[in-house]
VOGU-3710 file (C-alpha; in Angstrom, 3 decimals, decimal comma):
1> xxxxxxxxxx> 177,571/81,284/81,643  180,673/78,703/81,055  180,222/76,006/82,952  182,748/75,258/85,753  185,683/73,306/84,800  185,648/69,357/86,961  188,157/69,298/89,325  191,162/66,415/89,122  189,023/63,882/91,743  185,445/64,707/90,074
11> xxxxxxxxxx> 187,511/63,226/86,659  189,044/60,525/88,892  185,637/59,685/90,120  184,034/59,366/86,463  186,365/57,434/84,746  186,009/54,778/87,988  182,600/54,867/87,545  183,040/53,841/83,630  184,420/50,887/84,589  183,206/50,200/87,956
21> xxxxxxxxxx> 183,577/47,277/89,786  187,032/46,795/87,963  190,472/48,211/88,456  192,233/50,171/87,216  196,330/51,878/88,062  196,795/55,554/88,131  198,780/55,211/85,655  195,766/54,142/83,282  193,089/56,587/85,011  195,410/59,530/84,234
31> xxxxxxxxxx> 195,578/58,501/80,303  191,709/58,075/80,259  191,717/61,394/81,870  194,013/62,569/78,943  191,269/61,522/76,456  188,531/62,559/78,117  190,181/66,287/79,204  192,277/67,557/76,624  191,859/71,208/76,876  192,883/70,568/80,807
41> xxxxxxxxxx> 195,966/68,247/80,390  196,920/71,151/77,974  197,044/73,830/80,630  198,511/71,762/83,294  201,391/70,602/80,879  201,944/74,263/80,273  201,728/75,099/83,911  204,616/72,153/84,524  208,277/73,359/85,676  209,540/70,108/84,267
51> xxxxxxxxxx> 208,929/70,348/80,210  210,190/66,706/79,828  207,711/65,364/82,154  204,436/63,816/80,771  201,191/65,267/81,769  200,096/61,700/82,311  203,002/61,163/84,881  201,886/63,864/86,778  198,339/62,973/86,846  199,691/59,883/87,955
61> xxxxxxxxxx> 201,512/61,174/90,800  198,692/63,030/92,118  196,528/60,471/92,519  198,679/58,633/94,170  199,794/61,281/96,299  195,866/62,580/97,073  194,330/59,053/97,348  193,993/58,964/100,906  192,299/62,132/101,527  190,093/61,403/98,982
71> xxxxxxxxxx> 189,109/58,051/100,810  188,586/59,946/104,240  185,740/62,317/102,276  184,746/59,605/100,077  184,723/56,079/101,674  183,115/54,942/97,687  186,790/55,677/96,641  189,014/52,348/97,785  192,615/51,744/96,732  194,547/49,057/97,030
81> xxxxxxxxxx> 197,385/49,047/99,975  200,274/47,116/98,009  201,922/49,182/95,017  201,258/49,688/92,578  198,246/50,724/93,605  195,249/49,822/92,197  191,475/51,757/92,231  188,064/51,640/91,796  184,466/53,133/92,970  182,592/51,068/95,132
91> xxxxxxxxxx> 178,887/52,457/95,619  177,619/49,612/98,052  180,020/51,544/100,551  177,343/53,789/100,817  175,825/51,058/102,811  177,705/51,380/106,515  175,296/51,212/108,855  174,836/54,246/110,769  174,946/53,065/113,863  178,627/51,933/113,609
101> xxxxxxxxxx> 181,913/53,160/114,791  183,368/53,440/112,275  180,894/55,733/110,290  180,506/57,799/113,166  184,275/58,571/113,054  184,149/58,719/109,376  181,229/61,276/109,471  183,254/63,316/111,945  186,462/63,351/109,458  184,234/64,535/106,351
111> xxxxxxxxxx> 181,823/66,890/108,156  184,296/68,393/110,617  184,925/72,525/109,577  188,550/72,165/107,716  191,167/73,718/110,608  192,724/76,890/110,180  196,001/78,225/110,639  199,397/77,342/109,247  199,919/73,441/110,931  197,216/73,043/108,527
121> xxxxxxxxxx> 198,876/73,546/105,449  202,003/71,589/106,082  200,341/68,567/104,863  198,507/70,416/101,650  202,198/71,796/100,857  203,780/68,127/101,206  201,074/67,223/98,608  202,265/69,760/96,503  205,744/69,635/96,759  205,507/65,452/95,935
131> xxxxxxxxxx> 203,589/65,696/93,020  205,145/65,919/89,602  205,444/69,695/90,142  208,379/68,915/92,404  208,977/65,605/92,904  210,686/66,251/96,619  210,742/64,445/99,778  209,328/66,839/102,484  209,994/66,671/106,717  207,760/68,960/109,237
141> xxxxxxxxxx> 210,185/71,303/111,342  209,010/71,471/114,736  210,645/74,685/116,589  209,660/73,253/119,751  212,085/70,771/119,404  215,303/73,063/119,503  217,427/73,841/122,310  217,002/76,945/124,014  220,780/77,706/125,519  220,481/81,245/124,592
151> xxxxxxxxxx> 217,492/82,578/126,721  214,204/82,878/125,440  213,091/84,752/121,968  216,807/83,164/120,877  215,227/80,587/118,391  212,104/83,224/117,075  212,286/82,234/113,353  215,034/80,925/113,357  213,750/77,640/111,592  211,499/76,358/108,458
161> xxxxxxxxxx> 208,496/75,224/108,602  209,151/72,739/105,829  212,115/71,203/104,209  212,393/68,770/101,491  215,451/66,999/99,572  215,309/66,547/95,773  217,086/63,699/94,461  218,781/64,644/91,048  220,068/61,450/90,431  216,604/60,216/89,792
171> xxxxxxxxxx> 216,568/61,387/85,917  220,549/60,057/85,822  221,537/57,143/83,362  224,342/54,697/85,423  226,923/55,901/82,954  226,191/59,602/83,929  226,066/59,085/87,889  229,540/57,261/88,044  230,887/60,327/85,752  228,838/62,697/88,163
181> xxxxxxxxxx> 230,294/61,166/90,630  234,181/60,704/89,995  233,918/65,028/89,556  232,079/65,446/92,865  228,771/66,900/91,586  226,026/67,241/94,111  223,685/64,198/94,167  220,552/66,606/95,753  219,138/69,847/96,414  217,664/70,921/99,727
191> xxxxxxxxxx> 214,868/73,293/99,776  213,357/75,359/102,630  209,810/76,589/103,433  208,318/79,372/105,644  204,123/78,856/105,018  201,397/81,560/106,543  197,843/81,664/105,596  197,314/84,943/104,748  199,489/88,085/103,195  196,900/90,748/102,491
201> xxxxxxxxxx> 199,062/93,615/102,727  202,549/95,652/101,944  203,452/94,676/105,975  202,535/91,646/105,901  204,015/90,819/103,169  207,553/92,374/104,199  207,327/90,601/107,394  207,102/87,187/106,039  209,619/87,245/103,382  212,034/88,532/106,095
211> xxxxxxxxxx> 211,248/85,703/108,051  211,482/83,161/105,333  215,025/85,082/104,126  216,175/84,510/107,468  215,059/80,709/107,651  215,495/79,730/104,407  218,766/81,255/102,792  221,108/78,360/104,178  218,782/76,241/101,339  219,693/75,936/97,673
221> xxxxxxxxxx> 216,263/76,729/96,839  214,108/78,934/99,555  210,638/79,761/99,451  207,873/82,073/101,257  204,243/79,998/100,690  200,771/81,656/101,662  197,104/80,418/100,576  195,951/83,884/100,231  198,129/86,492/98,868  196,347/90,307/97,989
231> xxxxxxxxxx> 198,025/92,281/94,525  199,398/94,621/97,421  201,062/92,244/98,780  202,288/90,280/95,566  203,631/93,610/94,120  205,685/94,354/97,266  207,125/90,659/97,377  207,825/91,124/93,537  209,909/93,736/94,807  211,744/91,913/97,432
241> xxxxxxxxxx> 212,526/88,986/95,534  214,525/91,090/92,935  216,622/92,078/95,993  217,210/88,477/97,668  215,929/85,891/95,453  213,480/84,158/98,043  210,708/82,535/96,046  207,016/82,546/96,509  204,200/80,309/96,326  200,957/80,271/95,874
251> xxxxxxxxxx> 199,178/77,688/97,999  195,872/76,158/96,916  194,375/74,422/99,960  191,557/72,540/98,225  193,323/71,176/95,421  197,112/71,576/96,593  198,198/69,692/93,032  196,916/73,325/91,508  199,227/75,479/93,834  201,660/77,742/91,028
261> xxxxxxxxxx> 205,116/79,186/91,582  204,305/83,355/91,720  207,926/84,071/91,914  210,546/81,366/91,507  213,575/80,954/93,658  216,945/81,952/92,752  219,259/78,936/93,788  222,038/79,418/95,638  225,347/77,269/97,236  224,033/75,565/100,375
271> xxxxxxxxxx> 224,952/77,146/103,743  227,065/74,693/105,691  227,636/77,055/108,421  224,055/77,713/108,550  223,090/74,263/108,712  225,546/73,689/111,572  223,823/75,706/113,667  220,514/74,908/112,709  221,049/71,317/114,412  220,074/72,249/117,677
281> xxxxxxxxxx> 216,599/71,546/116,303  216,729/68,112/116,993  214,258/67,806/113,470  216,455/69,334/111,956  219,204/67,576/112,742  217,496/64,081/111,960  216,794/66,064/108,510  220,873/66,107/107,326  221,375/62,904/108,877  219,123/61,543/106,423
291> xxxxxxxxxx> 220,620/64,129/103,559  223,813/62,661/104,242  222,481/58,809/104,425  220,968/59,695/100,780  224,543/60,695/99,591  226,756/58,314/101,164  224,247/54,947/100,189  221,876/56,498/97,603  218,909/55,663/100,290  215,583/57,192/100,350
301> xxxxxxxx> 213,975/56,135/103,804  210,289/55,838/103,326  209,440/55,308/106,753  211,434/58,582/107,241  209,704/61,439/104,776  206,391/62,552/104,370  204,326/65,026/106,596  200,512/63,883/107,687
//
């Protein structure tokens, strides 16, 4: 039998433990991994929406986008807090006493069952959607947070569960954004997320992408994302993507830098109108403000973006 393919941390992990006690950037990690792995840099450059993109970049990016989950199940694995970051294996962590607080909380993050349900995946999908894959900066929609004028069922999908803002200008020489700019062309895109765990059937499946078209069609980009999604279910959404463009994703909860793009979404011209009345989410609201801080300063708040 072929043996099993390492996963992106059990690389991570040996190449630290090469060159353990010293340091080393992602950066420099992901080109040893590029040595090391060919045949898998390979497949994950062919994998990559962004062609121009180096595989090593993206390696990068994920490990600095996974690095603290990886230190909650493996307290060995230490990064630096200023950036950029730097890492390294430390075995004598092995060596907290049992007795302590701390490893009593720490054994209670890394044996504790992995929760269920859809608030779970937010987070997995912000590590997705942040990696190289993407590149965007996500934001948690709360529904409890709108205002409920209209009576009650008024607001029943009437929001994302996820948004995120991709900054174009990122890739854009100075010469090209003051061009870009003096003809008015959009400096982002906003995308739009409806996540469930499971589609395993033709119902389900119809259900959902309704949902997401109705949540998600104000967005350039809109997407339906599941963990689990059955070849009944896939061929039916195949079906209703050809008729309204939502997209679909595939959502890989235990390595979310692996998730794929089943069925990719058709852009379209933001929704203004739709927006508009999406702000009496007050999450949503806070969301454009900081859309609109992006394009009037060319600000990305930090402090602001990211889902835990």
């Amino acid at each position: 039998m072929p043996l099993t393919p390492p996963t992106q941390f059990q690389m991570v992990i040996t190449m630290l433990q090469e060159v353990s006690p010293n340091q080393r950037k992602a950066s420099e990690i992901a080109k040893m991994i590029f040595q090391r792995y060919p045949e898998y840099c390979e497949k994950k450059a062919e994998a990559s929406t962004q062609k121009n993109k180096k595989v090593t970049t993206t390696i990068a990016n994920e490990i600095g986008a996974n690095c603290k989950n990886w230190n909650l199940k493996y307290p060995q694995f230490n990064f630096t807090s200023d950036k950029p970051r730097l890492f390294w294996w430390d075995e004598s962590t092995d060596n907290v006493e049992e007795d302590s607080e701390a490893a009593k909380v720490l054994e209670a993050e890394v044996t504790q069952e992995v929760p269920t349900g859809e608030i779970a995946l937010y987070s997995k999908l912000a590590v997705y959607l942040e990696s190289e894959a993407h590149r965007l900066h996500t934001k948690r929609i709360d529904e409890k947070t709108s205002s409920n004028l209209k009576g009650k069922n008024a607001n029943k999908h009437r929001h994302p569960d996820v948004v995120g803002l991709e900054d174009r200008t990122e890739s854009w020489s100075d010469e090209f954004a003051q061009w870009a700019g003096w003809i008015g062309a959009p400096k982002s895109r906003l995308w739009s997320f409806e996540v469930k765990v499971k589609l395993n059937s033709v119902g389900e499946a119809r259900v959902a992408y309704h949902q997401a078209l109705n949540n998600s069609s104000w967005a350039h980009r809109g997407y339906l994302v599941a963990s689990e999604i059955s070849s009944e279910a896939l061929a039916e959404l195949k079906q209703l993507h050809q008729l309204h463009g939502i997209g679909v994703i595939k959502l890989n909860s235990e390595t979310p830098e692996d998730s794929t793009v089943l069925l990719l979404s058709i852009e379209r011209n933001l929704d203004w109108d739709s927006c508009s009345s999406l702000c009496i989410n007050k999450d949503f609201k806070s969301y454009i403000q900081q859309v609109a801080l992006f394009h009037r300063a060319g600000h990305i708040e930090p402090s602001y973006w990211g889902i835990e």
